[in-house]
N, C-alpha and C positions, 0 to 999 in steps of 0.2 A: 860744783862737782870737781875731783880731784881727778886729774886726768897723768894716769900712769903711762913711763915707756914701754912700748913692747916689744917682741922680737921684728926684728927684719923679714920684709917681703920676702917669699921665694920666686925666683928670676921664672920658673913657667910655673901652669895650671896642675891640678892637682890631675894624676894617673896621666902625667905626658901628655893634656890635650892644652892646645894653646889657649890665652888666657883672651880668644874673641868671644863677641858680643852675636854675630849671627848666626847660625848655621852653614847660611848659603846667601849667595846674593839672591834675587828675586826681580822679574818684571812685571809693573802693571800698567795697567789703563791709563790713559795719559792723565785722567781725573775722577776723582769718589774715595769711596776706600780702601785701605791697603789691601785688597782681595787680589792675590795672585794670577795671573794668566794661567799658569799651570799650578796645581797644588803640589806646597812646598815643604819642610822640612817640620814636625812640630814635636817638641820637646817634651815626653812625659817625666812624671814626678820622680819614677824609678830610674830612667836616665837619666833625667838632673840631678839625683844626690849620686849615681854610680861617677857622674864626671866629674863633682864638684867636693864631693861627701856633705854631711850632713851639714845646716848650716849654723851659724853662731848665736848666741843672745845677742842681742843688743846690751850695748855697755860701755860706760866709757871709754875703754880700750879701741872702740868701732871708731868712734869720731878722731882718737888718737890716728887709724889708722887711715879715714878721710883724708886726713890733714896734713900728713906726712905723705898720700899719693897725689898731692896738689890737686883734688879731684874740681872742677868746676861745673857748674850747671850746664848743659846742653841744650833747653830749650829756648835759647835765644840770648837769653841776657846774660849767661858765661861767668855769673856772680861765684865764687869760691862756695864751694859745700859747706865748707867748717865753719864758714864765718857764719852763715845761716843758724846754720845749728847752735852755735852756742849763743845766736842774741834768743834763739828758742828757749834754750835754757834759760836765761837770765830774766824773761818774761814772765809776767802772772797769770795765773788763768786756765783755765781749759784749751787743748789743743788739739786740733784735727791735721796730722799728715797726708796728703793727696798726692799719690803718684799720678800724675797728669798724661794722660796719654791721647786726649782732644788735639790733632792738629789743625790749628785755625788756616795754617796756611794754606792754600788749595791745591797746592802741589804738594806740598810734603808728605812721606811717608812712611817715613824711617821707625817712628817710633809704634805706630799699626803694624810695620812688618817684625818689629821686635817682640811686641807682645802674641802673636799670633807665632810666630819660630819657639820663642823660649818665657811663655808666662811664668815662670816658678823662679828665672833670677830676677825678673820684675818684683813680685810680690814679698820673695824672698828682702829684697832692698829697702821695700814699704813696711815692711815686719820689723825689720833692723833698727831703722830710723825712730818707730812709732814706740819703740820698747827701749832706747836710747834717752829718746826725748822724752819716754811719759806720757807719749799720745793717749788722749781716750778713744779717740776712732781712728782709723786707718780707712781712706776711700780710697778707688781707683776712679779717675774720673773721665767719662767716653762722650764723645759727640752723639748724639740721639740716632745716629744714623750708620752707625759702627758695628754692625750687625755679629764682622767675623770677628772684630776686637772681642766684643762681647761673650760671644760662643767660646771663644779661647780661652778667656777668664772663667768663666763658668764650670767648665773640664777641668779646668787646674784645680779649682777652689774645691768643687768635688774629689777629685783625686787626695789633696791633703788635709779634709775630711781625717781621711782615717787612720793621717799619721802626725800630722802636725801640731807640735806640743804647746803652740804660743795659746797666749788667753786673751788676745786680740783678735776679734771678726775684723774681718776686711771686708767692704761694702764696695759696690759696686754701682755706680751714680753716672747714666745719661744724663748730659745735658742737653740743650738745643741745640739746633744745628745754624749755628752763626759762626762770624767769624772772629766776633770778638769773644767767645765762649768758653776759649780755653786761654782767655789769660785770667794770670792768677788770681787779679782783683774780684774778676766776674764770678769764678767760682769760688773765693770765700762768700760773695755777697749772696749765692745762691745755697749753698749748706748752711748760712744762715738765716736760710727763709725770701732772703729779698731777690730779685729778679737777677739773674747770670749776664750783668753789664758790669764793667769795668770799676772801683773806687774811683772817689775823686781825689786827683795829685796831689790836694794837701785836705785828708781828711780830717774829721773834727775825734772827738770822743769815740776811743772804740769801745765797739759795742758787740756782745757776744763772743762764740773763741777762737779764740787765735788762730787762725789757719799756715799752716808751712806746704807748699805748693812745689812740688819736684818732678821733674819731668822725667819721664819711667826710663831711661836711656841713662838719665845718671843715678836713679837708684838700681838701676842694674851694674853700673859701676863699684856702685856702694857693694854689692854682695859679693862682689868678687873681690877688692880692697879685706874688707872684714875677714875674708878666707887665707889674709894675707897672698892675693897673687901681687903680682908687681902691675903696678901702672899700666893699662893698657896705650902701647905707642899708635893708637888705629883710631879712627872716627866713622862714623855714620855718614852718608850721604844720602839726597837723594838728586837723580841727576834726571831732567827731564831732557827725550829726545824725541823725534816724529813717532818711533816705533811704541813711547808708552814711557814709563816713569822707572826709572831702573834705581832699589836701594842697593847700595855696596856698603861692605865696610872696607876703607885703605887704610893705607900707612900712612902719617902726618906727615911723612919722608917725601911720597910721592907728591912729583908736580902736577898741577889740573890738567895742563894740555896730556900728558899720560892716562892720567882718569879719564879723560873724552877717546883719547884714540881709542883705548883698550875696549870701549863702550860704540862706538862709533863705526861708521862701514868704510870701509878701506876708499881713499879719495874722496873723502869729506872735504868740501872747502872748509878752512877755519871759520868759528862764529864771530861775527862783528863786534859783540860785547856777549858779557854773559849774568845773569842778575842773579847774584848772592842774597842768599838768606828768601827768598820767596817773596811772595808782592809787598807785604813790608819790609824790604831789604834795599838792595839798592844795585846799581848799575855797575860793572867796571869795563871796561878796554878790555879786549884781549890781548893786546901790545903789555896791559898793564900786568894781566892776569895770569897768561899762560905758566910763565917760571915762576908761580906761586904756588905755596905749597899748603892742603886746606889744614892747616894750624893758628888755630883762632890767636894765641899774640902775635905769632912771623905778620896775619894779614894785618891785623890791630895796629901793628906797625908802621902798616903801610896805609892805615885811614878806612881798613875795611871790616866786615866779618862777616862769618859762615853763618850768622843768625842760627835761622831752624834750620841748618843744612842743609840747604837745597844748593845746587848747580844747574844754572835753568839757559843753555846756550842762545843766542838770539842768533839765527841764519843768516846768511852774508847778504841775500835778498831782501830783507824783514825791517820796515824802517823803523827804527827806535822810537820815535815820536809816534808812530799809531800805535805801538804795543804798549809805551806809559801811557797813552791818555785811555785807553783798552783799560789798562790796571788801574787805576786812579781813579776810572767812574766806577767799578768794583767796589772800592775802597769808600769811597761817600757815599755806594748805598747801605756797605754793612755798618755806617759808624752808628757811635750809642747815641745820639743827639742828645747827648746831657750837656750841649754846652755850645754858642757861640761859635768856635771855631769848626766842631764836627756837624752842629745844622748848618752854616751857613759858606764856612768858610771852603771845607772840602768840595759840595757841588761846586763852587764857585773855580778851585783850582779844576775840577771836569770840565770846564765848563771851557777856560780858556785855551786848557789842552785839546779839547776836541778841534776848537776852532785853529789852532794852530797846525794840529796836523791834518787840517780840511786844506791847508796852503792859503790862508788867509796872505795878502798882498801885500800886510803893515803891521809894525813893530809893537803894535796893541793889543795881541793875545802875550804875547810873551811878555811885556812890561807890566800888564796885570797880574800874568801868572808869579814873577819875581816876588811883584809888592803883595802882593796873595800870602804866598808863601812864608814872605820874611814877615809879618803879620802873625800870623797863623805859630809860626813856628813856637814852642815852650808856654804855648798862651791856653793850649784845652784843661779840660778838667782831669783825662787821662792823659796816654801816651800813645795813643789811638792817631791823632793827627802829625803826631812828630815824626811816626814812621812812615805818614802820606810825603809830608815837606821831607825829609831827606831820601827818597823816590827822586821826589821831583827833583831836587838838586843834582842828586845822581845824574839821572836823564840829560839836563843843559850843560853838565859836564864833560857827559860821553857823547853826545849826537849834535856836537856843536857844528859839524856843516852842515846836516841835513837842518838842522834847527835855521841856520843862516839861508837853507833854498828853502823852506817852507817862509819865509818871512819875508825874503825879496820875489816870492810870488814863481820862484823856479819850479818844473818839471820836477817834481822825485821820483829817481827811476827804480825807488824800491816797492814792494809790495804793501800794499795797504787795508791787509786784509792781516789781522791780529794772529799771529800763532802761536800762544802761548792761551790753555786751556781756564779762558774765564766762567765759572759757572753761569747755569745754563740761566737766558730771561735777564739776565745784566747787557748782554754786548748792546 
């Protein structure tokens, strides 16, 4: 494909409205799905083309202009858009694009309150891509249990019904309600028939087609790039606090400790650490964290990422070692067991975490848990365990004195009751 130059971005949104991604911020429940505490803002098809105006074909010129707004993936792995796209193109075969909107994570919510605010520059992104690349299907793919995701999509796809010129159906595909369901692997292996678990890390012969798996946040990106706005400077969060689950969208500018105050009740103690990216993410300082700014290279820089964007504070009372080993036995019950390291090795890191922050006396849950870990690590069949092992690392990282009085048998005068929201029947 010959990919031409085009004109330059315009610096805002088309008709003077800025060139964001939400309506409004939103609070929910501390856990399930993105269903608002109060109903919130929802975008019909007459107001998305009056803000945006009508939208473009997909066409070379789209990916030109991907690629020129450095756009990256958002749901976790931060991979370049354009790179994707063009190993698509270079590919044989039939292909299915899935705007991914399953949050595996259990906290996260940003991408349920996107589609549920604004489904039409979702869809609008999945259209773009699917008619770019030659898709033969276009899916939108939902956790089984995604009720208002659902209903949301539903109204939209109804509404552009009766005006929408593409000759692509978009489909509309629950999955299960797991946690490994919405990674990418698990849902090509399920749109082609086979069970919604994970590929194996070095697969053999592929078989049936091609799937390109995007997570509705950056093809919502995509639709705004393609109308030539300029790069949005803002990101999605989701930031979990006692009062419930709060999505924002900020400036990549602002610092976290500012995202917490503005979100937070006046004379909050500071939080002890704070765990990036959701229970496959990982642990930092707030010594480390606070003057950071949530910009996936600035933190990348600094050894960390915003993953699926969550900002999940741990309370100054809340000892780090009960809340990983809380998240860890979560994480071995949802794995795929196709492999050694997720049947056997995961319990096994639960196993010593528990006992560790039970205050075991001696230096043998935690020397286990290391050689566990260092074991485990780059060794499953997916990527499933690699996000347990750098958890854990996190964790002996960050709570290296509590870690030091749980193993010399000391008193921890923190609270030992988990506060961060593990679904229900695992604690």
């Amino acid at each position: 494909m010959t990919i031409t130059t085009t004109a330059p971005f315009r610096t805002g949104a088309a008709r003077g409205t800025p060139s964001r991604l939400l309506l409004a911020p939103t609070t929910l429940l501390r856990t399930g799905p993105a269903d608002p505490v109060r109903p919130g803002p929802v975008e019909s098809a007459t107001e998305h083309e009056a803000r945006l105006g009508p939208r473009p074909d997909g066409s070379a010129a789209v990916l030109e202009d991907v690629e020129r707004g450095g756009l990256h993936g958002h749901g976790g792995a931060h991979v370049p858009t354009a790179l994707r796209w063009r190993r698509a193109l270079r590919e044989q075969g039939p292909l299915i694009v899935v705007a991914n909107g399953a949050e595996s994570e259990p906290v996260s919510a940003k991408d349920g309150t996107l589609l549920r605010q604004r489904p039409h520059l979702v869809l609008d992104g999945l259209l773009l891509a699917a008619e770019t690349l030659g898709a033969e299907r276009a899916v939108v793919w939902l956790h089984g249990d995604d009720d208002g995701a659902h209903l949301a999509l539903a109204r939209a796809l109804a509404e552009r019904r009766r005006t929408d010129r593409s000759e692509t159906t978009v489909e509309v595909v629950r999955g299960p309600v797991h946690y490994l369901a919405g990674q990418s692997g698990a849902i090509a292996r399920a749109l082609a028939g086979g069970p919604a678990l994970p590929t194996m890390r070095r697969p053999g012969s592929p078989r049936g087609p091609r799937t390109l798996v995007q997570n509705v946040e950056t093809l919502a990106r995509v639709a705004l790039l393609a109308r030539r706005h300029a790069p949005t400077a803002t990101t999605l969060l989701t930031v979990l606090l006692p009062d419930g689950r709060h999505v924002v969208e900020v400036a990549r500018s602002t610092r976290v400790r500012d995202v917490l105050a503005e979100l937070g009740r006046p004379g909050d103690a500071p939080p002890r650490a704070v765990l990036l990216g959701g229970f496959g993410g990982q642990w930092a300082s707030w010594e480390r964290l606070q003057h950071h700014r949530p910009d996936e290279p600035v933190l990348r820089g600094d050894g960390l990422s915003l993953g699926a964007g969550v900002l999940a504070p741990l309370a100054a009372g809340v000892c780090g070692v009960t809340e990983t080993a809380s998240i860890v036995a979560y994480l071995a019950a949802m794995s795929a067991r196709q492999c050694g390291p997720c049947a056997f090795g995961l319990p096994a890191l639960a196993e010593h975490l528990a006992a560790l922050a039970a205050g075991s006396s001696s230096r043998g849950p935690l020397d286990r848990l290391l050689t566990d870990a260092e074991t485990i690590e780059g060794r499953g069949a997916c990527h499933h365990p690699d996000g347990v092992t750098r958890l854990v690392a996190s964790a002996v990282a960050t709570f290296r004195d509590e870690i030091d009085a749980h193993v010399r048998g000391r008193a921890c005068p923190l609270s030992h009751v988990p506060a961060f929201p593990v679904p229900a029947g695992l604690r």
